[in-house]
C-alpha positions in Angstrom: 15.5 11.2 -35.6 14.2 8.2 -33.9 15.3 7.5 -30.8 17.6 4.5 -30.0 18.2 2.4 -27.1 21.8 3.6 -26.9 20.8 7.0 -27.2 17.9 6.8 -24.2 19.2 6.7 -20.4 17.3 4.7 -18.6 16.0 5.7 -15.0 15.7 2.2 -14.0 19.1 0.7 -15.5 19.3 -2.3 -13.3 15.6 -3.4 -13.8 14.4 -5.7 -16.3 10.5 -6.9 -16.2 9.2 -7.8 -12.9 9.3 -10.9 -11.0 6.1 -11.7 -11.1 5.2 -11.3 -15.3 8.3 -13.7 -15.6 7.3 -16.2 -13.0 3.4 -16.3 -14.1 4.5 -17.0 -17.9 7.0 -19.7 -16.5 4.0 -21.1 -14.3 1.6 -21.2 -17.6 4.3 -22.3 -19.7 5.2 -25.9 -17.9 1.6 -26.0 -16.1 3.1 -25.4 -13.1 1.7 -24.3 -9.5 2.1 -20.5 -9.7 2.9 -19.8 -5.7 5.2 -16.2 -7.4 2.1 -13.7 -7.6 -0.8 -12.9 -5.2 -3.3 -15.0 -6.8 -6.5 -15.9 -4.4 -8.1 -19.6 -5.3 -10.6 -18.5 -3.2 -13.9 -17.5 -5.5 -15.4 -14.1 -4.9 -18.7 -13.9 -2.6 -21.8 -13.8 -5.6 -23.0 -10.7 -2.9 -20.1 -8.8 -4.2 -20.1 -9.3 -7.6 -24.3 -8.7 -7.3 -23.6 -5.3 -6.0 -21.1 -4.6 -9.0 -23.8 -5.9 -11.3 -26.7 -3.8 -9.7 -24.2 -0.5 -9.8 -23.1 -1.2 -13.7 -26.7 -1.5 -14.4 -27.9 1.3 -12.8 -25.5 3.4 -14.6 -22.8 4.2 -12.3 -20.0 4.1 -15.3 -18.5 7.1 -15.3 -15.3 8.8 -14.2 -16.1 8.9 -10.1 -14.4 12.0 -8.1 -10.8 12.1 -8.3 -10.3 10.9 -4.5 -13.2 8.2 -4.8 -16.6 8.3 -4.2 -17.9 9.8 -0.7 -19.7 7.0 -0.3 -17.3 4.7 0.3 -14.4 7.2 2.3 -17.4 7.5 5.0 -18.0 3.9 4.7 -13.9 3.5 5.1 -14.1 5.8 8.0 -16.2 4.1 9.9 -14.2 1.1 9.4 -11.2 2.5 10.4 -12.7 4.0 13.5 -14.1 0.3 14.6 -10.4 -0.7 14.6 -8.4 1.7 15.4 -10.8 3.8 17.6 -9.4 6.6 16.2 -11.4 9.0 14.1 -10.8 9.8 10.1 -12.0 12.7 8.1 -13.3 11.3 4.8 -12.6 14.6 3.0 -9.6 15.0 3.9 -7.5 12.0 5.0 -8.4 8.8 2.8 -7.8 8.6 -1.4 -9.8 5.5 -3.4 -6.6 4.2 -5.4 -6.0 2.2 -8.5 -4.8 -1.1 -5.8 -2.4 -0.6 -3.0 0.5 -0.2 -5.5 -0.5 2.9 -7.2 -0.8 4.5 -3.4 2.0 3.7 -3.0 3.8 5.1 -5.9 1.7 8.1 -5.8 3.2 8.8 -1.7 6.5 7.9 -2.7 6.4 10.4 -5.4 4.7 13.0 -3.5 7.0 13.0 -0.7 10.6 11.9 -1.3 12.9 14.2 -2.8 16.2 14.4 -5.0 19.1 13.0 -2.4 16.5 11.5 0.0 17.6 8.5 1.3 14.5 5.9 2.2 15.2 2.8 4.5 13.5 -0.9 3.1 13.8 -3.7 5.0 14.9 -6.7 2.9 12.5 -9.2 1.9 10.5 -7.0 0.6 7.9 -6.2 -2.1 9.5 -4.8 -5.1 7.7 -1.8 -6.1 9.5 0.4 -2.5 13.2 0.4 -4.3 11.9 1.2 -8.2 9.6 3.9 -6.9 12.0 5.7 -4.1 14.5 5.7 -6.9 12.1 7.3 -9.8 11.6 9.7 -7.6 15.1 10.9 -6.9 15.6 9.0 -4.0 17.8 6.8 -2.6 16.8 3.1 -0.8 19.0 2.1 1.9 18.0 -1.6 2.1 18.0 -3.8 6.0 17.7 -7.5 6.5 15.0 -8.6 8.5 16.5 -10.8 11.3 16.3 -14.4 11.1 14.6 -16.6 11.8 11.4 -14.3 12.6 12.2 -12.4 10.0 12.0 -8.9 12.9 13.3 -6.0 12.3 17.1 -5.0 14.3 16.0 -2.0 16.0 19.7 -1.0 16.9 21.3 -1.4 13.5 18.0 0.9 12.3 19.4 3.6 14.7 22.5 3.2 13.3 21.2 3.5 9.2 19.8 6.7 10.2 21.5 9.6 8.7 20.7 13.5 8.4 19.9 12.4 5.0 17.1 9.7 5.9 13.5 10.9 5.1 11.2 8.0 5.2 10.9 4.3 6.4 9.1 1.9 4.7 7.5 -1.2 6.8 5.0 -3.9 5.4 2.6 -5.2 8.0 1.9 -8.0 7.8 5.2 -8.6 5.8 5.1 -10.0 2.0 6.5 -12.1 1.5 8.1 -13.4 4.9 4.1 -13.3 6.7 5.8 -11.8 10.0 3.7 -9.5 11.5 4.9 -6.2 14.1 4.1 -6.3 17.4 2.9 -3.3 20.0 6.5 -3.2 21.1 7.3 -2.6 17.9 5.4 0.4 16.4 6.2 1.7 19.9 10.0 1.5 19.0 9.0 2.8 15.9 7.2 5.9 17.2 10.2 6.8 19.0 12.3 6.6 16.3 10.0 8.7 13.8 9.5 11.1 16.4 12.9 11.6 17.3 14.6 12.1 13.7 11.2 13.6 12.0 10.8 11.1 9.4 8.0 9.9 7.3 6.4 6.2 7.5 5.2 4.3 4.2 3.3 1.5 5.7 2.2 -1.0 3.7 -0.9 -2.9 5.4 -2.5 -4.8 2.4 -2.9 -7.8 4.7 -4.0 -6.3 7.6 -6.6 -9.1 7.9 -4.6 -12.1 7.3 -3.4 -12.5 10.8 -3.0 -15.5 13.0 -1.6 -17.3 15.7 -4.2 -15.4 17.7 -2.4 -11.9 17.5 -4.0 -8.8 16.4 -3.2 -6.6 13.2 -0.5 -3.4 14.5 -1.9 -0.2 12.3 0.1 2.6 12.5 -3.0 4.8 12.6 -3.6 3.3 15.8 -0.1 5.2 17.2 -0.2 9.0 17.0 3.0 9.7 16.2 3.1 7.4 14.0 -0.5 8.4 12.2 0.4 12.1 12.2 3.8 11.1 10.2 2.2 7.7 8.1 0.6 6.6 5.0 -0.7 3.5 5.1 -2.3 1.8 2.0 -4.6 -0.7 1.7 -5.9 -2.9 -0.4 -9.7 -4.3 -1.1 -8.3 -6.7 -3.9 -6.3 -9.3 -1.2 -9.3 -9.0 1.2 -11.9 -10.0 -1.7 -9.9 -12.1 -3.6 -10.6 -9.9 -6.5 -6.8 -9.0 -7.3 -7.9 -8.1 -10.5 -10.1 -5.1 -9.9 -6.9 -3.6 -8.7 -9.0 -1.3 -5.1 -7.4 0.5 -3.1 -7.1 3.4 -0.9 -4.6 5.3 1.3 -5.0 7.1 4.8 -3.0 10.6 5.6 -3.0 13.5 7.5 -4.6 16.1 5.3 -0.8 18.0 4.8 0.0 14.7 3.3 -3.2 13.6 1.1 -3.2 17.2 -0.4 0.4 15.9 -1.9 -0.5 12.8 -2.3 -3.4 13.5 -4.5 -1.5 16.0 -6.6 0.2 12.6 -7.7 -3.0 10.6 -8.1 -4.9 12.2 -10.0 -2.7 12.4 -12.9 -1.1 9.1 -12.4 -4.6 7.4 -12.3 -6.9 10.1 -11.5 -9.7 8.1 -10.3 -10.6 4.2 -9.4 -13.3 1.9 -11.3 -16.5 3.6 -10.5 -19.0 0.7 -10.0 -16.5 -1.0 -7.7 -16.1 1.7 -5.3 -19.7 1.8 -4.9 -20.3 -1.9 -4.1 -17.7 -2.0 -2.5 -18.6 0.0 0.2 -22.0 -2.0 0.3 -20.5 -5.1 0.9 -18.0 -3.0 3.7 -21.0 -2.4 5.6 -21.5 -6.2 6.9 -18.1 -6.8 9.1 -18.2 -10.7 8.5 -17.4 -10.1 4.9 -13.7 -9.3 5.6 
């Protein structure tokens, strides 16, 4: 018998197609300017797209190793550790991802339970709520304060229960632009710390920060880094959205899960990319 849709139960009853794939069409369909989806106007640097050329030549076009290619976790290491001035074991602690989102999912999915409950703060990008609840979880969504769009430490406290796993934050925020401060991720620490909880932190536009202030990674914040995931993105900091880069950073306990996900949800990124890539890392003025 072939299935029907009355006879299926969907795990996602309340979600249709995204946002984004009905806002584009909408912006193509009435030549409008599309301001719904992350789409850069800025053209790539020809450097980068000359090391993705020299790498497809040279034959680098297969399947690379399931957590990305060493090449370019040392090369990520050594970024991290310019930043953060703390130190990352490429082995062990970062994943080369299909883009941000797939990290994320793949985290999510590694780590949250039936009956876990996952505090989002509300506006927020719309993948944490579909992928806490595919997962058996349960999001318990918090408005950012206005006008700053900040987060209300006190009423955080107060969401917390004995059923509360995780916390998901997205620094800098999409799509408000706020970003944390140091007082905040030290608020944060305390909290983590105190109720053992995990921390999903988004930080796809870690360089997009302004006003002067400095981008707030929790790897930066022990607690915080032994208890994290953040996820990152290559395709926001390139404008090449499209080649859909990414990677994650975890304590090893974590990445073992996490790649348990990965690598049959995607099991490895584009091959050429990830190597030029981690060329084009290796000159700081590119991002």
């Amino acid at each position: 018998m072939i299935p029907t849709a009355s006879s299926i139960t969907s795990k996602l009853p309340h979600i249709g197609t995204n946002i984004f794939t009905k806002m584009s069409g909408m912006a193509t369909q009435y030549d409008a300017i599309n301001l719904s989806q992350g789409f850069p106007d800025f053209p790539l640097d020809p450097i980068l797209i000359d090391h993705v050329k020299h790498y497809m030549t040279a034959g680098y076009n297969q399947y690379a190793p399931m957590p990305g290619v060493p090449v370019l976790r040392q090369t990520i290491a050594e970024k991290l550790k310019t930043y953060s001035e703390q130190s990352f074991n490429p082995d062990t602690e970062i994943t080369i991802t299909a883009g941000a989102t797939e990290a994320l999912y793949a985290s999510i999915t590694a780590l949250i339970r039936n009956g876990d409950e996952v505090i989002i703060f509300d506006p927020a990008y719309d993948l944490y709520a579909p992928a806490v609840t595919l997962a058996g979880g349960k999001p318990r969504h918090l408005e950012l304060l206005l006008p700053d769009f900040s987060i209300d430490w006190d009423e955080l406290e107060q969401s917390i229960s004995n059923k509360t796993k995780a916390i998901v934050i997205n620094n800098p925020n999409n799509p408000a632009g706020s970003v944390l401060s140091k007082e905040d991720l030290g608020r944060l620490s305390d909290v983590v710390k105190l109720h053992d909880l995990i921390i999903f932190s988004d930080e796809v536009y870690e360089h997009m920060i302004y006003d002067g202030l400095n981008h707030q990674s929790i790897l930066s914040y022990p607690e915080l880094r032994a208890r994290g995931i953040a996820m990152f993105s290559f395709g926001k900091t390139f404008h090449a959205t499209g080649w859909k880069m990414g990677y994650c950073v975890a304590p090893n306990e974590l990445t073992v899960e996490i790649r348990k996900v990965h690598q049959f949800v995607n099991f490895s990124a584009n091959t050429p990319i990830q190597y030029a890539v981690s060329d084009y890392l290796k000159t700081p003025k590119h991002y």
